[in-house]
C-alpha positions as CSV (number, residue, x, y, z in Angstrom):
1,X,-2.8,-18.4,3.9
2,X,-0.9,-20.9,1.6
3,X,-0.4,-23.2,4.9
4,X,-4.7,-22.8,5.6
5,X,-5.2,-24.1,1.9
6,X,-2.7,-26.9,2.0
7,X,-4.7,-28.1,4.8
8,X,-8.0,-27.8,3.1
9,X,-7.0,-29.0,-0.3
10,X,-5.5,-31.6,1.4
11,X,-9.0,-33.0,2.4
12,X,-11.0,-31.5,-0.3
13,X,-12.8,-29.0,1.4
14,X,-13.1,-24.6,1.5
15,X,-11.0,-23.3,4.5
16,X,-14.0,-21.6,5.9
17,X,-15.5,-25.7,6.9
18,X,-11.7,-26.6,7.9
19,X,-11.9,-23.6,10.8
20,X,-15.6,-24.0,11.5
21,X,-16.7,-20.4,10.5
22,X,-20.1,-20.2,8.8
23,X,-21.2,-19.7,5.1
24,X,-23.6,-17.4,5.3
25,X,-24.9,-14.4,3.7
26,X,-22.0,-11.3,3.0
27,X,-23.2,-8.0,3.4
28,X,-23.0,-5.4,0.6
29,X,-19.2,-4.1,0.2
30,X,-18.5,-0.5,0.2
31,X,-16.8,0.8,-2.8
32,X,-14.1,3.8,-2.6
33,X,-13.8,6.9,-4.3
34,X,-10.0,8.0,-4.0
35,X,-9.3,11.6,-3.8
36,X,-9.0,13.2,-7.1
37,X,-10.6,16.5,-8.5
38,X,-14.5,16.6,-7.5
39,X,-15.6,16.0,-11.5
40,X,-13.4,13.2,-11.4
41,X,-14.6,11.9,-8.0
42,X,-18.3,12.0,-9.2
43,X,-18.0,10.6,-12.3
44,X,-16.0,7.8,-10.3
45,X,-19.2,7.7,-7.4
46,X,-22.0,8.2,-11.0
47,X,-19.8,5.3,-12.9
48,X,-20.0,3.0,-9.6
49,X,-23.8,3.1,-9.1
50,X,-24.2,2.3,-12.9
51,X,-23.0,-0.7,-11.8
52,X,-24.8,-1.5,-9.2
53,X,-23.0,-0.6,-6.0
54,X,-25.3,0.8,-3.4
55,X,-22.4,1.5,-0.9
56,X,-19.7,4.4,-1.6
57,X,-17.0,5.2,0.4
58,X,-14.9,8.4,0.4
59,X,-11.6,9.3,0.9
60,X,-11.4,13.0,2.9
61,X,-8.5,14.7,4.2
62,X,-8.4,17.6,2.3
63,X,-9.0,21.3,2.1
64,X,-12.5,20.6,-0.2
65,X,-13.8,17.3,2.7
66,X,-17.2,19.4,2.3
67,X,-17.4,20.1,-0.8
68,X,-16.5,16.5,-1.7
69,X,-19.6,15.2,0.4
70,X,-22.0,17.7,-1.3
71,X,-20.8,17.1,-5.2
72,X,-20.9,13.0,-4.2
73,X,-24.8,13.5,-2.5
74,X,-25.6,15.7,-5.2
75,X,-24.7,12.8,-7.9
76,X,-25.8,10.0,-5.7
77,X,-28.6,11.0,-3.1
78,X,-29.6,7.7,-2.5
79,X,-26.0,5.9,-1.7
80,X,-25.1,5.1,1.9
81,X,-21.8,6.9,2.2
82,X,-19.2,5.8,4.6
83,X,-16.4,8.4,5.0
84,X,-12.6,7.3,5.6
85,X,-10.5,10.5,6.7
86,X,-7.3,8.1,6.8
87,X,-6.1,9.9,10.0
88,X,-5.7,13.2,8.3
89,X,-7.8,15.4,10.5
90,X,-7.2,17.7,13.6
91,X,-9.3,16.8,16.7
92,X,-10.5,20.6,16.1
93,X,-11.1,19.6,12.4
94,X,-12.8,16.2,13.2
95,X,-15.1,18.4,15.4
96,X,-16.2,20.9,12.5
97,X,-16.7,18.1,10.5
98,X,-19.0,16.1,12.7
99,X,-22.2,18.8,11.4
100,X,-21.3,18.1,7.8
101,X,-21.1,14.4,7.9
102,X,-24.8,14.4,9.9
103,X,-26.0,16.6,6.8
104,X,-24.7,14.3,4.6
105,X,-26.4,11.2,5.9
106,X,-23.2,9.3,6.7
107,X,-23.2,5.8,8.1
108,X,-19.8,5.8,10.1
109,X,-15.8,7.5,10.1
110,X,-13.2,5.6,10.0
111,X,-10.1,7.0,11.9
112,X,-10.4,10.4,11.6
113,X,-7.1,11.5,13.9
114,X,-3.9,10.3,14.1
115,X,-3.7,6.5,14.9
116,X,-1.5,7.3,18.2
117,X,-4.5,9.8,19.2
118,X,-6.6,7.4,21.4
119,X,-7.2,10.3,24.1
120,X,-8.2,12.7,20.7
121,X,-10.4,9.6,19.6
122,X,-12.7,9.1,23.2
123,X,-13.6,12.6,22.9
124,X,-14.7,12.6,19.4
125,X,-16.7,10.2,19.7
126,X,-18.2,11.4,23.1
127,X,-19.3,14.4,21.0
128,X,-20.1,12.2,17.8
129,X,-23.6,11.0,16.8
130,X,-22.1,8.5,13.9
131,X,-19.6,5.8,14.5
132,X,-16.2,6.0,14.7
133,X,-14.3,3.0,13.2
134,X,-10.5,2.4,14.0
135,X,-8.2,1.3,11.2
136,X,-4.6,2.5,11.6
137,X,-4.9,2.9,15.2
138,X,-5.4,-1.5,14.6
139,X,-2.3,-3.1,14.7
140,X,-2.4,-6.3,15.7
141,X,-4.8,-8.7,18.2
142,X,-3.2,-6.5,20.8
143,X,-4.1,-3.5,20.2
144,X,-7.9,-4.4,20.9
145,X,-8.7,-3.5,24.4
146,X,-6.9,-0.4,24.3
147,X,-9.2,1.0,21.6
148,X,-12.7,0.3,23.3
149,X,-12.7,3.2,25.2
150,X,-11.9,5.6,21.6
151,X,-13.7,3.9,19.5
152,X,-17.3,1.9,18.3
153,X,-16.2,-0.4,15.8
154,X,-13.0,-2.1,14.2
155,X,-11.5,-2.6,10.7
156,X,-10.0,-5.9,10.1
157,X,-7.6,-6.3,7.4
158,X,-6.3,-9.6,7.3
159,X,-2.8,-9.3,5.7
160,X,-2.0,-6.2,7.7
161,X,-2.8,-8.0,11.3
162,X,-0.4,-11.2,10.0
163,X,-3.2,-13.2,8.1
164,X,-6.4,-14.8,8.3
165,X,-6.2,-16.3,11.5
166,X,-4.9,-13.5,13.0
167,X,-7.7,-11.4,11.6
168,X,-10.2,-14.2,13.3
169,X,-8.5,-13.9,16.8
170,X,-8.7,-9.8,16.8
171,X,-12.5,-10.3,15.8
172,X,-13.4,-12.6,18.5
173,X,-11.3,-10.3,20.7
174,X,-13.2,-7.1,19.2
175,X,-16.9,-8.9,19.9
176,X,-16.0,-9.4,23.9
177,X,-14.8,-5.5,24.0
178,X,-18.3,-4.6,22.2
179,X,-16.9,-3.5,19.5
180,X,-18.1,-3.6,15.6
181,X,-16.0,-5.0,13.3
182,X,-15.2,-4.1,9.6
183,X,-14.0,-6.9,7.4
184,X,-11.4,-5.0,4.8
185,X,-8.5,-5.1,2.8
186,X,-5.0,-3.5,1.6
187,X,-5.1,-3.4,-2.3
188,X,-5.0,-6.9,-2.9
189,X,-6.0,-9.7,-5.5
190,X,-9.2,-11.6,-5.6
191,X,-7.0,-14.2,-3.9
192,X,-6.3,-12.2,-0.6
193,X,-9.9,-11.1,-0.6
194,X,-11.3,-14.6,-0.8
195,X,-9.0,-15.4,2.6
196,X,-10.9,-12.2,4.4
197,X,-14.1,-13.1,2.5
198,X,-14.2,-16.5,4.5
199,X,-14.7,-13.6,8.0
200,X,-17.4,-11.8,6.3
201,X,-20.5,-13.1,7.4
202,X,-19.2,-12.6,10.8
203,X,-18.8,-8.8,10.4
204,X,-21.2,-6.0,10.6
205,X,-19.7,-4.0,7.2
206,X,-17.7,-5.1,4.5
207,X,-14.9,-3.1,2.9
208,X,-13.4,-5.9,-0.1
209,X,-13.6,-3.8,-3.2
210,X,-10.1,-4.2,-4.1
211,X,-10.2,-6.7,-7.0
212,X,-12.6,-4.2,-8.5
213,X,-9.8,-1.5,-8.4
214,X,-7.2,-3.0,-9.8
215,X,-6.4,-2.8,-13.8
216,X,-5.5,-6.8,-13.9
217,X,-6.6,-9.2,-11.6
218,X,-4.0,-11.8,-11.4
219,X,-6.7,-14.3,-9.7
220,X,-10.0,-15.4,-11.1
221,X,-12.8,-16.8,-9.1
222,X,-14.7,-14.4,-6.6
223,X,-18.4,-13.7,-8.0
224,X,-19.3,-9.7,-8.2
225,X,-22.8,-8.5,-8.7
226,X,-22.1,-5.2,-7.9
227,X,-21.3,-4.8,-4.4
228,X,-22.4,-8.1,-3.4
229,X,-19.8,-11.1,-3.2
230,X,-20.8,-14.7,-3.4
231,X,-18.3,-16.5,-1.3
232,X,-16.4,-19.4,-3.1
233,X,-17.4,-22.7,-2.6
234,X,-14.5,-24.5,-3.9
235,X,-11.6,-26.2,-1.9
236,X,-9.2,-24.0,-0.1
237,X,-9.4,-20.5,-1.0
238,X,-12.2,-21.5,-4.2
239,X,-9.9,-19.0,-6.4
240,X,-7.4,-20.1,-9.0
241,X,-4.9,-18.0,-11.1
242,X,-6.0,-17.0,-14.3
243,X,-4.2,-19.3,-17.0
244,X,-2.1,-16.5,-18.3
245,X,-0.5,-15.8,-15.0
246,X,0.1,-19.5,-14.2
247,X,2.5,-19.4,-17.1
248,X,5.1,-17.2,-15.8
């Protein structure tokens, strides 16, 4: 990232023109809803449409997944929900579960088994009538062609696959393997999601919420309304540290 914006700062210009890639329109990010105690997680999912986000997505995993789903519908019928299991599911369990999420109205799962269950994965999804979306099963540029056959879709995070770059290369890699592809993030600053920002209107969904989650945000810059992201136009990244951090 830091060599991408000496480049571009170097001429004056937002990374995004230095590589070529286009500034187009960013779909609506999701926004999570970690696992805590169900009045918790729907006042989280009640405080987050308030605001204007349109997109919520849950983390499942536990004994109460259902029950979960219901309370969040209940508070926020008219949401698209997105469910993330983070690997923590049985194929028997996944299998249960694929009723509930149809009731539920959800868009897509992101890895529900084990990342080293590929064989578990391509019978899900023969069975599923959602999306499945690999995450921890994504390594690295690599690991692309091996998950075709498992899964419909990809979930790019650009400083887990070794940077933006990186991140591009698996995408085009993911497109020729007809896959979907995710644009998201680790919890990160508005700085490392204006680097997977610049991939965005590439991608089919977009999961960048993480600035929104953190306390302080180091980085100032990115434009929020709700779960919509203007990307920067600025050179290099078009973020800068906020004064009081530049200090230290």
């Amino acid at each position: 990232m830091a060599t991408l914006e000496v480049c571009a700062l170097s001429v004056g210009r937002p990374v995004r023109e230095l590589l070529g890639l286009p500034a187009g329109e960013v779909a609506e990010s999701s926004y999570t809803i970690g696992l805590a105690a169900l009045p918790e997680m729907a006042a989280q999912a009640q405080a987050a449409v308030a605001r204007g986000h349109g997109i919520l997505k849950v983390k499942l995993g536990t004994a109460q997944d259902e029950a979960i789903l219901q309370t969040l519908r209940e508070v926020a019928p008219a949401v698209t929900l997105r469910v993330d299991a983070n690997a923590a599911w049985t194929l028997p369990q996944a299998r249960r579960m694929l009723d509930v999420l149809d009731e539920y109205r959800v868009e897509f799962l992101e890895q529900p088994l084990p990342a080293g269950d590929l064989a578990g994965h391509v019978a899900l999804r023969r069975a599923a009538r959602l999306p499945l979306i690999a995450d921890e099963s994504l390594h690295a540029v690599g690991s692309v062609p091996a998950l075709a056959e498992a899964f419909d879709g990809v979930n790019l995070k650009p400083a887990k696959l070794g940077g933006p770059l990186q991140a591009l290369r698996t995408l085009e890699l993911a497109r020729l393997h007809g896959l979907g592809v995710m644009i998201g993030c680790m919890i990160e600053s508005s700085l490392g999601i204006a680097a997977a920002a610049m991939l965005a209107p590439l991608c089919d969904w977009v999961d960048l919420d993480s600035p929104l989650l953190l306390a302080s945000d180091p980085v100032s810059g990115l434009d929020w309304q709700g779960g919509r992201l203007q990307l920067p136009a600025g050179p290099g990244w078009g973020v800068e540290w906020k004064a009081e951090e530049g200090r230290r």
